[in-house]
ZAKELO-249617 format. One record per atom (N, C-alpha, C, O): residue in three letters; atom name; x, y, z. Coordinates in nm, 2 decimals, decimal comma, m for minus. Layout:
# ZAKELO-249617
@residu Ala; atome CA; c1 X; c2 Y; c3 Z
...
END
This chain:
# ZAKELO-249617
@residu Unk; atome N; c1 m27,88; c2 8,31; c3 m3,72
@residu Unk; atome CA; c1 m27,85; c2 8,41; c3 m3,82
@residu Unk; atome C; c1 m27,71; c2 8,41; c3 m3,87
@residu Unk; atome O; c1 m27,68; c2 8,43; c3 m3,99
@residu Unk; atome N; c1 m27,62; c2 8,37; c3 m3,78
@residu Unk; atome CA; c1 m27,44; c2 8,44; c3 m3,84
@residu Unk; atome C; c1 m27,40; c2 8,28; c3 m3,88
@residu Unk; atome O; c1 m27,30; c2 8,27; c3 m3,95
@residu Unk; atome N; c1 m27,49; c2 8,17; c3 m3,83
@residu Unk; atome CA; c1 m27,50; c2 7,99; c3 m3,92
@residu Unk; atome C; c1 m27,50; c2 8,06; c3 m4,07
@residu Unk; atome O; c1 m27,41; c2 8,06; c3 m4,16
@residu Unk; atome N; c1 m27,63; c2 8,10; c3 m4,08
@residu Unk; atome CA; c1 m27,71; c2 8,12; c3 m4,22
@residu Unk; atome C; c1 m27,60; c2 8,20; c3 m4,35
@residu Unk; atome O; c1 m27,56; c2 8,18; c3 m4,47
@residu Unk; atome N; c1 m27,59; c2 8,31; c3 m4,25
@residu Unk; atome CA; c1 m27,46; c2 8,40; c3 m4,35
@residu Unk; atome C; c1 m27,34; c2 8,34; c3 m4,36
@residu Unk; atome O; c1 m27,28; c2 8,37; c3 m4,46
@residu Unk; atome N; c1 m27,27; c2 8,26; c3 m4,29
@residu Unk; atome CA; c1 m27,13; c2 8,17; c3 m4,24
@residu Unk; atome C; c1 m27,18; c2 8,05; c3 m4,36
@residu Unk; atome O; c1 m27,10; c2 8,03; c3 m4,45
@residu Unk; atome N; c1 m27,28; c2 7,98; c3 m4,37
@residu Unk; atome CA; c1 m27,28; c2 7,87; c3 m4,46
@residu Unk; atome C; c1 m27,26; c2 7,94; c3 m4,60
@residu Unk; atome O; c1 m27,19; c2 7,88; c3 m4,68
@residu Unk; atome N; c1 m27,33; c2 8,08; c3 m4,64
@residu Unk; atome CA; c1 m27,35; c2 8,13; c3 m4,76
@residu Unk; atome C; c1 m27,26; c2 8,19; c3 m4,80
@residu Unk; atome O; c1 m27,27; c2 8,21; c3 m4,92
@residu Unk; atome N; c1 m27,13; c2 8,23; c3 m4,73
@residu Unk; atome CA; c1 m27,02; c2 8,27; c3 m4,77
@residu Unk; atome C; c1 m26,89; c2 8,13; c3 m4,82
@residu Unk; atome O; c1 m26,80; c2 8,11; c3 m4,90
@residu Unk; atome N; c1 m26,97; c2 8,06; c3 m4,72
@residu Unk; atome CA; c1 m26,85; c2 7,93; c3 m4,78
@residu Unk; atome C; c1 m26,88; c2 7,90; c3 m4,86
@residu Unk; atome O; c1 m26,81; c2 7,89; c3 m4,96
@residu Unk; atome N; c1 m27,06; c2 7,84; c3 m4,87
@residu Unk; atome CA; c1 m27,07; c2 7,79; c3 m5,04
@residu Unk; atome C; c1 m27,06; c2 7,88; c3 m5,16
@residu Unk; atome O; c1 m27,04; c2 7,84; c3 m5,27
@residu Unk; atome N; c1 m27,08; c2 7,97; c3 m5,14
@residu Unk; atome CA; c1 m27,11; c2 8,08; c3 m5,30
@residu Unk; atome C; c1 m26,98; c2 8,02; c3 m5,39
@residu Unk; atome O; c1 m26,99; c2 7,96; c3 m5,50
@residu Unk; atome N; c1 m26,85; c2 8,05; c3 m5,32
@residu Unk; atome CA; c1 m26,76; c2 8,01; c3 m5,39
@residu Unk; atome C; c1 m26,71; c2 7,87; c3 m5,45
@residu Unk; atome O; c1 m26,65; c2 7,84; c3 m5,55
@residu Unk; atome N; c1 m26,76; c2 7,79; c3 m5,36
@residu Unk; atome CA; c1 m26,81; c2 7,61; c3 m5,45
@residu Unk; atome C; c1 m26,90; c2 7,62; c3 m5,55
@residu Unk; atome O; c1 m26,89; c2 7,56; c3 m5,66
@residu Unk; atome N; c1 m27,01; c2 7,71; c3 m5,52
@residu Unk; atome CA; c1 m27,11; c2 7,73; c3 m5,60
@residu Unk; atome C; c1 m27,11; c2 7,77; c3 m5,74
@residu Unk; atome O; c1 m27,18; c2 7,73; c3 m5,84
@residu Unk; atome N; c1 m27,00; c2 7,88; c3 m5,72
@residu Unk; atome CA; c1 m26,94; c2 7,93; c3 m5,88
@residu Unk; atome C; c1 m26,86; c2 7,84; c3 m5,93
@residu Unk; atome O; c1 m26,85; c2 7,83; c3 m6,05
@residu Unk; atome N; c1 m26,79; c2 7,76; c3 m5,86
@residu Unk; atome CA; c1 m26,70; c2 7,64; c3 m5,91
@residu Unk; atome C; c1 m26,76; c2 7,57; c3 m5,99
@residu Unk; atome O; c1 m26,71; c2 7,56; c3 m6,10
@residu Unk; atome N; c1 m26,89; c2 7,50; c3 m5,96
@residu Unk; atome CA; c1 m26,91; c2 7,40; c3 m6,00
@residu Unk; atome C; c1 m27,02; c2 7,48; c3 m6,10
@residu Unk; atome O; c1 m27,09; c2 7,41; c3 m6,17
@residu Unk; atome N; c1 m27,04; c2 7,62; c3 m6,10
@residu Unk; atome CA; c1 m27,13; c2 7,66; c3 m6,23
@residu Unk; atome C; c1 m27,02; c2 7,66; c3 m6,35
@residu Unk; atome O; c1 m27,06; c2 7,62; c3 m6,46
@residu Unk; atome N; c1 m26,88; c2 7,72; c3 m6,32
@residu Unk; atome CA; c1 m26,80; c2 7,67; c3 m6,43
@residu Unk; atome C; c1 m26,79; c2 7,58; c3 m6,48
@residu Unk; atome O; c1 m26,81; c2 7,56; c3 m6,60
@residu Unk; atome N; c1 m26,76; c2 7,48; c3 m6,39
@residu Unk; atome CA; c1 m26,74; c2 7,34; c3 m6,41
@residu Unk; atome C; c1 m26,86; c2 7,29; c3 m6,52
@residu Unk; atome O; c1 m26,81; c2 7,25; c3 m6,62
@residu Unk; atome N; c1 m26,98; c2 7,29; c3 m6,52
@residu Unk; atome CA; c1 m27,12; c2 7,28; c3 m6,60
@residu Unk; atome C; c1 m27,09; c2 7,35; c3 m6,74
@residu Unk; atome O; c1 m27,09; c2 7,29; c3 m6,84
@residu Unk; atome N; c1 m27,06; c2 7,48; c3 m6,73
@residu Unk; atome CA; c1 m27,01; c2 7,52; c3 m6,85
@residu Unk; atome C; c1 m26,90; c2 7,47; c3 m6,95
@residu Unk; atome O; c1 m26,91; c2 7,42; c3 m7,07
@residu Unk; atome N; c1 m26,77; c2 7,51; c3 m6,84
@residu Unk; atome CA; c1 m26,65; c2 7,47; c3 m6,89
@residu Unk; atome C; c1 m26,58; c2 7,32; c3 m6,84
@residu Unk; atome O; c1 m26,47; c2 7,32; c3 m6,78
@residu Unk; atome N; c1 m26,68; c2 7,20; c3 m6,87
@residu Unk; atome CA; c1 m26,60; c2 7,09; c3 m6,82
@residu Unk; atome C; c1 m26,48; c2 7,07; c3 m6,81
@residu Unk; atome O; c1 m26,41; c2 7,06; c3 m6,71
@residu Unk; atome N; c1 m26,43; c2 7,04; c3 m7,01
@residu Unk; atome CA; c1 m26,31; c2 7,02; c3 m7,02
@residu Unk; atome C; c1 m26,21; c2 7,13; c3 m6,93
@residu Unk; atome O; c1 m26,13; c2 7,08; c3 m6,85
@residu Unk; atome N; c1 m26,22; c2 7,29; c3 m6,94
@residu Unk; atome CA; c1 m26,16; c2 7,32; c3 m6,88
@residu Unk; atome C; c1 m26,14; c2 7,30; c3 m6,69
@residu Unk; atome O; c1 m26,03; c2 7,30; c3 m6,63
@residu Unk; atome N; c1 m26,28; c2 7,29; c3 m6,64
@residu Unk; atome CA; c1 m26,23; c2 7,26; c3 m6,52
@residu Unk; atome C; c1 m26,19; c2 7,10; c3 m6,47
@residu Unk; atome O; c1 m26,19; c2 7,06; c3 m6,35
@residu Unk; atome N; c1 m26,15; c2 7,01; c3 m6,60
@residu Unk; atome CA; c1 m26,12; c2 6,85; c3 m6,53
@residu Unk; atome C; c1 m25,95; c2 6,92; c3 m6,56
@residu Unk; atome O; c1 m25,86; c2 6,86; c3 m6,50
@residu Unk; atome N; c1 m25,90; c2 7,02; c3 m6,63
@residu Unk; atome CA; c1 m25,78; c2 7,05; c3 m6,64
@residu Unk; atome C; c1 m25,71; c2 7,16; c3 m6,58
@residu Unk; atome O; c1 m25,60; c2 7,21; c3 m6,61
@residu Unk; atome N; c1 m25,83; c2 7,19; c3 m6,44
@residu Unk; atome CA; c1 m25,73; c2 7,31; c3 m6,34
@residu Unk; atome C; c1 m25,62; c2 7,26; c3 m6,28
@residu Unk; atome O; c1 m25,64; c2 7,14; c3 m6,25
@residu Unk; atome N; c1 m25,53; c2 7,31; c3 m6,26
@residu Unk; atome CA; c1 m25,43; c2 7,31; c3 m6,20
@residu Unk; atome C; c1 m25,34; c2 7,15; c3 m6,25
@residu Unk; atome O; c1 m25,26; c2 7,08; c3 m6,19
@residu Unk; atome N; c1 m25,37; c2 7,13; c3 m6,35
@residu Unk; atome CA; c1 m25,32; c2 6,99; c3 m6,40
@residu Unk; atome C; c1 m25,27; c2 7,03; c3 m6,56
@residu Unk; atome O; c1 m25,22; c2 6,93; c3 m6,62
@residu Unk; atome N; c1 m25,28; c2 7,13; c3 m6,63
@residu Unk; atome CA; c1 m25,23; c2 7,12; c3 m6,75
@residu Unk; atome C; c1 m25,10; c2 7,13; c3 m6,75
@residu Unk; atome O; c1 m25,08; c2 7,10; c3 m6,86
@residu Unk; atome N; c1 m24,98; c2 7,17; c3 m6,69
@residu Unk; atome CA; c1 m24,84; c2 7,17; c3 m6,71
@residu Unk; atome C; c1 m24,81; c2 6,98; c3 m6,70
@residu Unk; atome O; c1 m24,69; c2 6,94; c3 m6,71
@residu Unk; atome N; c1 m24,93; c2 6,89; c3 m6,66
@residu Unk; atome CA; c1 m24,86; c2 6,76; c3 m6,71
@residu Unk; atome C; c1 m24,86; c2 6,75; c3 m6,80
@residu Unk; atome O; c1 m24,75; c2 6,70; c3 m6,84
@residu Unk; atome N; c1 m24,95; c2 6,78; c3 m6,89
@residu Unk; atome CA; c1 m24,98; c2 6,76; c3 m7,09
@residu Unk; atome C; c1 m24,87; c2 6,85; c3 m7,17
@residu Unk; atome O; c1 m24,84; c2 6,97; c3 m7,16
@residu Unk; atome N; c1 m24,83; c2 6,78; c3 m7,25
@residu Unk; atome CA; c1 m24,73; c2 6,91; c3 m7,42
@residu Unk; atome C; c1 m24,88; c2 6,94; c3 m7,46
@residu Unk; atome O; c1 m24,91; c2 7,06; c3 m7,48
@residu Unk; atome N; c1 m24,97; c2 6,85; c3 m7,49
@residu Unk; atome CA; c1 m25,05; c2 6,91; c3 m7,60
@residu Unk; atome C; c1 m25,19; c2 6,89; c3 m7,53
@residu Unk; atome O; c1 m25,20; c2 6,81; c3 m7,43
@residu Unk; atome N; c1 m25,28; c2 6,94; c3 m7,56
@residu Unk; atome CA; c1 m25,45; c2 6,99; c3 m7,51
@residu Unk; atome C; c1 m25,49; c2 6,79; c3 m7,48
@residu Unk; atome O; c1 m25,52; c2 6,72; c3 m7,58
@residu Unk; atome N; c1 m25,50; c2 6,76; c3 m7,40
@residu Unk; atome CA; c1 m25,57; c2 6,64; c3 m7,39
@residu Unk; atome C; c1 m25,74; c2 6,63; c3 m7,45
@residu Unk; atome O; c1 m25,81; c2 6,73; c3 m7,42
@residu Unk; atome N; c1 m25,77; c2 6,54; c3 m7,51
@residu Unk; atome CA; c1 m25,91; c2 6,49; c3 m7,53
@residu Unk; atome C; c1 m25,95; c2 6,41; c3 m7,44
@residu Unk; atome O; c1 m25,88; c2 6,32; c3 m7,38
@residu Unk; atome N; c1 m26,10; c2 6,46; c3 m7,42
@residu Unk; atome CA; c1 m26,17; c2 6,37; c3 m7,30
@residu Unk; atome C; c1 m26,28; c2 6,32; c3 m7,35
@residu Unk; atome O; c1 m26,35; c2 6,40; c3 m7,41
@residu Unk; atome N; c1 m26,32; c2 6,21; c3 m7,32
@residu Unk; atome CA; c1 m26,43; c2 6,15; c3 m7,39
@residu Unk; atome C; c1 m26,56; c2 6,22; c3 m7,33
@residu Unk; atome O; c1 m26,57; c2 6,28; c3 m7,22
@residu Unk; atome N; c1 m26,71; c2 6,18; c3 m7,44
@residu Unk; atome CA; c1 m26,81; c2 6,22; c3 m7,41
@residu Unk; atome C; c1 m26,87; c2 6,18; c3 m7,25
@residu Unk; atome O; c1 m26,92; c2 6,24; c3 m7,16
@residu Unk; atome N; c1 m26,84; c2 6,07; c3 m7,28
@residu Unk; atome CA; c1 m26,83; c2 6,02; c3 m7,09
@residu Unk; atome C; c1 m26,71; c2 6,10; c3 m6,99
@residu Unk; atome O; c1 m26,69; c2 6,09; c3 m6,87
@residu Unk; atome N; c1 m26,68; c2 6,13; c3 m7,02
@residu Unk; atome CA; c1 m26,59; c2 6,21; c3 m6,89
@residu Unk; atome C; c1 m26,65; c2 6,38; c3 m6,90
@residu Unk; atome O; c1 m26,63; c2 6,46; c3 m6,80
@residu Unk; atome N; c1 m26,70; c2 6,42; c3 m7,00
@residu Unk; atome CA; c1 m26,79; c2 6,56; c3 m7,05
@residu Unk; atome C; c1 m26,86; c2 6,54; c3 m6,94
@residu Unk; atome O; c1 m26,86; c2 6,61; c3 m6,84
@residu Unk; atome N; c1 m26,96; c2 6,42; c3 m6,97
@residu Unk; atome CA; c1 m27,11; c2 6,40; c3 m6,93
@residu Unk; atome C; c1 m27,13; c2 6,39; c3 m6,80
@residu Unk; atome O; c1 m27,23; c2 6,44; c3 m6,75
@residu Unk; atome N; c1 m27,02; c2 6,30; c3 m6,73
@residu Unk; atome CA; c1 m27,00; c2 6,27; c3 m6,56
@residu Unk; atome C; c1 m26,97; c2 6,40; c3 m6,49
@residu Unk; atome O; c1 m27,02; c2 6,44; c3 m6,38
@residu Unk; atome N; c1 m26,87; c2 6,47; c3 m6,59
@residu Unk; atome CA; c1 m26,83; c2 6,63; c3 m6,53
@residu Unk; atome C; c1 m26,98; c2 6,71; c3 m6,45
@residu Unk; atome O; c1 m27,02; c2 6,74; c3 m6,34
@residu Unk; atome N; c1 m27,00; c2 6,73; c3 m6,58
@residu Unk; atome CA; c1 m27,18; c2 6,80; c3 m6,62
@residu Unk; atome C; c1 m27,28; c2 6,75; c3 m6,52
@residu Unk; atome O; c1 m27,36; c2 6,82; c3 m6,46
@residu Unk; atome N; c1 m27,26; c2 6,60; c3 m6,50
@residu Unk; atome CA; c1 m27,36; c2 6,58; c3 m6,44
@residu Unk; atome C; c1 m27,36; c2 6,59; c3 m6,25
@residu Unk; atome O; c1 m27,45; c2 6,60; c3 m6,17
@residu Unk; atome N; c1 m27,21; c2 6,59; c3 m6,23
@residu Unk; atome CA; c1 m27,09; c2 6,62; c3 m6,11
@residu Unk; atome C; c1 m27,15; c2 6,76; c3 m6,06
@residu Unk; atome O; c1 m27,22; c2 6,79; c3 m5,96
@residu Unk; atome N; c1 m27,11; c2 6,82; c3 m6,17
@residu Unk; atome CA; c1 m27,16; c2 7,01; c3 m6,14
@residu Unk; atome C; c1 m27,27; c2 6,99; c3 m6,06
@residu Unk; atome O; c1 m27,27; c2 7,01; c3 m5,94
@residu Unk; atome N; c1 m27,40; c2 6,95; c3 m6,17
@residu Unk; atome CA; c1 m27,57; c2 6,98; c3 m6,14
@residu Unk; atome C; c1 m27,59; c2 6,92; c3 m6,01
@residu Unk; atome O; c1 m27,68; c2 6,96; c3 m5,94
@residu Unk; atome N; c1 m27,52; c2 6,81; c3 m5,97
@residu Unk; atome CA; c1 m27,55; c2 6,74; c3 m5,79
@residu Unk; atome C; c1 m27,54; c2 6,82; c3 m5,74
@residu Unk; atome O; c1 m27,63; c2 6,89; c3 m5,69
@residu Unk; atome N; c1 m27,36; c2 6,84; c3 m5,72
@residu Unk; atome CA; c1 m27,31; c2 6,96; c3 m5,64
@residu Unk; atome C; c1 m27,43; c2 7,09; c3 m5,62
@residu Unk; atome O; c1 m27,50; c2 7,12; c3 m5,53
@residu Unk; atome N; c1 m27,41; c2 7,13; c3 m5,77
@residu Unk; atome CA; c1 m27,54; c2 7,28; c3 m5,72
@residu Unk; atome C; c1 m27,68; c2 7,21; c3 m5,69
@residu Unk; atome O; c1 m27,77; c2 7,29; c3 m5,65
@residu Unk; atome N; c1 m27,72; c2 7,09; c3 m5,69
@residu Unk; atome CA; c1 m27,87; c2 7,12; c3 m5,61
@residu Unk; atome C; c1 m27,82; c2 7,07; c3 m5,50
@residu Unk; atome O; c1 m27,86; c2 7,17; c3 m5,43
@residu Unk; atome N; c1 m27,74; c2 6,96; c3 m5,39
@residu Unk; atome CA; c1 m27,67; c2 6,96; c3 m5,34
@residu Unk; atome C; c1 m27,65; c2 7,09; c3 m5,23
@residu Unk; atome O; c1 m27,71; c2 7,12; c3 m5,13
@residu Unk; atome N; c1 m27,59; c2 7,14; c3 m5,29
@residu Unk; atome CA; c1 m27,58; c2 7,29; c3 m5,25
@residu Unk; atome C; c1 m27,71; c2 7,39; c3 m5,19
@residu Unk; atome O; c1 m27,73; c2 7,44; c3 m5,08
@residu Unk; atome N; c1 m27,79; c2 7,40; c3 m5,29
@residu Unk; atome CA; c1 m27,90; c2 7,48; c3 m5,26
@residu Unk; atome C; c1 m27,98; c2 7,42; c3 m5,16
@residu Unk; atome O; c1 m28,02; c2 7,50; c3 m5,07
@residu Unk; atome N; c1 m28,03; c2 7,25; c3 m5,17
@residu Unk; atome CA; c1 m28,08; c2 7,21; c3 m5,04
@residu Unk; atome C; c1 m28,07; c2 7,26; c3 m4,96
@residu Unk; atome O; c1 m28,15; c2 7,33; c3 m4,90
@residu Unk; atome N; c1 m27,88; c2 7,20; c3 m4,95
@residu Unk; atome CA; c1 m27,81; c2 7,26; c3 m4,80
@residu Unk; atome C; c1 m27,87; c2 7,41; c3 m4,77
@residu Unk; atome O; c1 m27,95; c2 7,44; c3 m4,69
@residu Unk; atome N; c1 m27,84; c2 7,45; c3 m4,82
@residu Unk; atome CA; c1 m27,87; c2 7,64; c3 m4,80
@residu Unk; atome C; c1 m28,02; c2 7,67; c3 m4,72
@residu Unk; atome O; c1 m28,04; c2 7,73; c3 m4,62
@residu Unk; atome N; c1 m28,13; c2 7,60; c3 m4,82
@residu Unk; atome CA; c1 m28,28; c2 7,61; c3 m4,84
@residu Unk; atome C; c1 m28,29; c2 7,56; c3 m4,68
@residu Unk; atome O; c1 m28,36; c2 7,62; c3 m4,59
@residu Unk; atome N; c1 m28,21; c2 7,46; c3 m4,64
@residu Unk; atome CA; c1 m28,24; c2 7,36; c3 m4,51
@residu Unk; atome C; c1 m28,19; c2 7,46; c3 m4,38
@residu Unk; atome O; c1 m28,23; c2 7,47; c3 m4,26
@residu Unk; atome N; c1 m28,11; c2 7,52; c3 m4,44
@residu Unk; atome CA; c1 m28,03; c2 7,61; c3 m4,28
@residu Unk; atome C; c1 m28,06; c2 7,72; c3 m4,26
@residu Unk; atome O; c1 m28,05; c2 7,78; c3 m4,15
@residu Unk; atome N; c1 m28,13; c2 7,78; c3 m4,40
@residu Unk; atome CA; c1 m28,24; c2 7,90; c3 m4,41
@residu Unk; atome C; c1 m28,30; c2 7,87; c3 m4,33
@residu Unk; atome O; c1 m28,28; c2 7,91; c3 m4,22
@residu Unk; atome N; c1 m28,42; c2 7,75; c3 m4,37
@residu Unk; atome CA; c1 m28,54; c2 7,79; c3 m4,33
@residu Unk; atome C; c1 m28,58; c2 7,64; c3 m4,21
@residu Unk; atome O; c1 m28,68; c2 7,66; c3 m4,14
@residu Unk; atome N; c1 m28,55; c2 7,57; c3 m4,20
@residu Unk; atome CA; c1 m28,47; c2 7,45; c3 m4,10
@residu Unk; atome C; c1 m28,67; c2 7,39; c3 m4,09
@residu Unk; atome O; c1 m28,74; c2 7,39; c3 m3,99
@residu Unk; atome N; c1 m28,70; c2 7,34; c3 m4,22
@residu Unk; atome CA; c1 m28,81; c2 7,27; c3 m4,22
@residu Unk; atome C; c1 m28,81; c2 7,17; c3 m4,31
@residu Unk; atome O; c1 m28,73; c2 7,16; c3 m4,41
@residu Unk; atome N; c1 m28,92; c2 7,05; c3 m4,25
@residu Unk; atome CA; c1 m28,88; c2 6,92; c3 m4,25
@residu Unk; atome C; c1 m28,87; c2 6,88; c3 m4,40
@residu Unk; atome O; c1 m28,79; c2 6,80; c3 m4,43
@residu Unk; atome N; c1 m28,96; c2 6,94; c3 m4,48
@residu Unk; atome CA; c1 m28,98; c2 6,94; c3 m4,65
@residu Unk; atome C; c1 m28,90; c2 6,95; c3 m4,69
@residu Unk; atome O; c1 m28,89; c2 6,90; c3 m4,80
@residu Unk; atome N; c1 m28,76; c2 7,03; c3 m4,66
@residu Unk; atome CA; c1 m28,62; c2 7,06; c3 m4,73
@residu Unk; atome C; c1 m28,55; c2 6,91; c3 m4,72
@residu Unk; atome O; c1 m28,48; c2 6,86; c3 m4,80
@residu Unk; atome N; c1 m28,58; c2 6,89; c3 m4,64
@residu Unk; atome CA; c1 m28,46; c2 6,73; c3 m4,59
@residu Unk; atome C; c1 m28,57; c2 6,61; c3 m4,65
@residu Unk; atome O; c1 m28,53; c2 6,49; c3 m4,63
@residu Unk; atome N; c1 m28,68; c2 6,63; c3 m4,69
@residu Unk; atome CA; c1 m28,76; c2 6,49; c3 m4,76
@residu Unk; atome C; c1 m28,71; c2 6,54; c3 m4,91
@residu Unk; atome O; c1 m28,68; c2 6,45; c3 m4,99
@residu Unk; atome N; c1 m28,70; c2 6,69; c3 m4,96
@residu Unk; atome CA; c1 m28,67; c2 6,71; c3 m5,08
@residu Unk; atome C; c1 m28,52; c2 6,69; c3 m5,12
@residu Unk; atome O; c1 m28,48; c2 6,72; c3 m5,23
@residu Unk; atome N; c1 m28,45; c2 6,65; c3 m5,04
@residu Unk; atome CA; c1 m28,29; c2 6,66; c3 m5,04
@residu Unk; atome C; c1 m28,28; c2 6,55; c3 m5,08
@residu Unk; atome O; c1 m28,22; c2 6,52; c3 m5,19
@residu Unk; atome N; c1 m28,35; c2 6,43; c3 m4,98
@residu Unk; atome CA; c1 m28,36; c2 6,27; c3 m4,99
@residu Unk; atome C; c1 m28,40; c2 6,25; c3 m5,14
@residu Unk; atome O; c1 m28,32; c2 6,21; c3 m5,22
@residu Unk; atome N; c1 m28,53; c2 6,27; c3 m5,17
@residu Unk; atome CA; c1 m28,57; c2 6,23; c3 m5,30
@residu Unk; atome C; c1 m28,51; c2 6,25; c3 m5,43
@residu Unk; atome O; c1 m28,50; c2 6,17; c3 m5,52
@residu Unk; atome N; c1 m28,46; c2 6,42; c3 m5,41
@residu Unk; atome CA; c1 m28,39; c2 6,46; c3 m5,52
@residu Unk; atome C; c1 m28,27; c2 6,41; c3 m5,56
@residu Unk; atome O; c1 m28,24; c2 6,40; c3 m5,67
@residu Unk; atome N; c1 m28,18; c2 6,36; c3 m5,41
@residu Unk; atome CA; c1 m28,06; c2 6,25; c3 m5,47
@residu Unk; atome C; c1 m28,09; c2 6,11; c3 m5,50
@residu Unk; atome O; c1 m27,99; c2 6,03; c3 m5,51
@residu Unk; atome N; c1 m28,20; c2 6,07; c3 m5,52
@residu Unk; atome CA; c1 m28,23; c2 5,96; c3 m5,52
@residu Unk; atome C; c1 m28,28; c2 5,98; c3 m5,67
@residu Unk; atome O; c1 m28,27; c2 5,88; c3 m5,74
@residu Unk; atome N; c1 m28,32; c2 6,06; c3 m5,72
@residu Unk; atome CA; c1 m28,39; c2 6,09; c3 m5,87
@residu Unk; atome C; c1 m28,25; c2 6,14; c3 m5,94
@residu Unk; atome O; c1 m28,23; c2 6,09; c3 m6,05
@residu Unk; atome N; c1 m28,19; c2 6,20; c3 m5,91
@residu Unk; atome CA; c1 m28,08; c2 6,24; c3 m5,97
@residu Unk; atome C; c1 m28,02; c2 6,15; c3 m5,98
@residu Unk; atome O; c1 m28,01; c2 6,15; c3 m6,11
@residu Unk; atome N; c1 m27,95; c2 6,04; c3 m5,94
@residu Unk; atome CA; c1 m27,93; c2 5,89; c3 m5,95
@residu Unk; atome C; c1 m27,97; c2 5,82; c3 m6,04
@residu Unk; atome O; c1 m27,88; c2 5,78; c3 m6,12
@residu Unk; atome N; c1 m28,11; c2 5,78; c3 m6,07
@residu Unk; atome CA; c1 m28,15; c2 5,71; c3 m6,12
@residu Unk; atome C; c1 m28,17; c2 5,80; c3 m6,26
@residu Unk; atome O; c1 m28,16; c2 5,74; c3 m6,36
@residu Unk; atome N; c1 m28,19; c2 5,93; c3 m6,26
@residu Unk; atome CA; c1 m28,20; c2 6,01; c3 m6,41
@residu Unk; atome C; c1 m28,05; c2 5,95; c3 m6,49
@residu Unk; atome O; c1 m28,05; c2 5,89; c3 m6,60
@residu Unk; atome N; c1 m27,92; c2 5,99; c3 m6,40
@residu Unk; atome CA; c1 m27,80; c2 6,00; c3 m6,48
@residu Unk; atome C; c1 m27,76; c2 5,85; c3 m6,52
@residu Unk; atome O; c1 m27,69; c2 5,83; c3 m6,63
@residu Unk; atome N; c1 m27,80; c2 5,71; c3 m6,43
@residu Unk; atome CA; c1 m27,78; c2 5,60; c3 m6,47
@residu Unk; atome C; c1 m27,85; c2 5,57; c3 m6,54
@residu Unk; atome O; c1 m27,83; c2 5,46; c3 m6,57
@residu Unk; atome N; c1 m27,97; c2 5,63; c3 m6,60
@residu Unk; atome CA; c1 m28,07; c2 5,57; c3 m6,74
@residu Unk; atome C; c1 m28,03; c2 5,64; c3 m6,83
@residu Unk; atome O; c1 m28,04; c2 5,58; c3 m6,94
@residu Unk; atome N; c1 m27,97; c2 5,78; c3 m6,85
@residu Unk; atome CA; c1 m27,92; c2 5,88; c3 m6,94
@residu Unk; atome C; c1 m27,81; c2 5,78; c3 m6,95
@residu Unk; atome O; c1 m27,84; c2 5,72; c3 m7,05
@residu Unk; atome N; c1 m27,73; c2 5,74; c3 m6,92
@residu Unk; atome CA; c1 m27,53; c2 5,67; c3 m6,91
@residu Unk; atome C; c1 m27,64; c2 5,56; c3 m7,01
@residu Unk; atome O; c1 m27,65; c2 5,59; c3 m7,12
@residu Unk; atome N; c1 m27,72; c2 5,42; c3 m6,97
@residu Unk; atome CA; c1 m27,78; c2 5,35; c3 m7,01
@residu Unk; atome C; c1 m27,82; c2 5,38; c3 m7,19
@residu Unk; atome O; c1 m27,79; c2 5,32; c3 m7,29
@residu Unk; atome N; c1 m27,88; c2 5,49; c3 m7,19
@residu Unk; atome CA; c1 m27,94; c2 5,51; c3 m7,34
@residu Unk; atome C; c1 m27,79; c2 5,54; c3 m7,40
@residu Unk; atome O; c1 m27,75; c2 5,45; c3 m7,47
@residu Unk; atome N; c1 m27,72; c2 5,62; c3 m7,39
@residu Unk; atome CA; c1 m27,61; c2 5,67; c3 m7,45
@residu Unk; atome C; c1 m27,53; c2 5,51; c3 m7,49
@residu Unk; atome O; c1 m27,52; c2 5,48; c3 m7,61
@residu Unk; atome N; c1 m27,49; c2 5,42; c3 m7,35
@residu Unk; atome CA; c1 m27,44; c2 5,26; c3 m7,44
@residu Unk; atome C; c1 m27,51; c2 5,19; c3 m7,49
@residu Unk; atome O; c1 m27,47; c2 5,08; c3 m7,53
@residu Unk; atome N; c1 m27,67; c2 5,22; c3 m7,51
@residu Unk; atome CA; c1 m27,70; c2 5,11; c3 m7,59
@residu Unk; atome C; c1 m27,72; c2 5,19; c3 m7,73
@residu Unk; atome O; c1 m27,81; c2 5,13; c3 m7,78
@residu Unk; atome N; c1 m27,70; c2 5,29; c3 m7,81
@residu Unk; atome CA; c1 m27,66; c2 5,32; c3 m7,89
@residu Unk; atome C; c1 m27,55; c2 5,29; c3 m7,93
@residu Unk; atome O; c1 m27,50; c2 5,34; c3 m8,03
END
């Protein structure tokens, strides 16, 4: 029980991290790093897209973890395996279509 609450208190706050980060890429590839720039840096649609797609690991990543220490059954850790393995192969065919346009 004090595992379960102890993991949920450390992640919540990664967890909002990387929901900003999903929203506000540009702004979170520029925390604590804008006093290097004079003027607003541009970031390419590829460094958007990697952001974005960084976040969405992280949060399922995340919730696995959580789903696994909740409920400590074997379907969480076959769905953990597959899902980083599909998440993989979705964002290298999405990167794929994007250069061959």
């Amino acid at each position: 029980m004090a595992t379960t609450i102890l993991t949920i208190l450390i992640c919540a706050p990664v967890y909002g991290i990387l929901v900003w980060t999903y929203f506000y890429p540009e702004d979170s590839m520029l925390f604590l790093e804008r006093w290097k720039y004079n003027e607003e840096p541009e970031f390419s649609e590829l460094a958007i897209a990697n952001a974005k797609f960084s976040a969405v690991f992280g949060i399922y990543i995340i919730t696995i973890f959580i789903l696994i220490t909740i409920f400590q059954h074997y379907f969480f850790s076959l769905l953990f395996v597959l899902g980083i393995f599909l998440f993989i192969v979705y964002y290298l065919l999405a990167l794929r279509k994007k250069f061959i346009k």
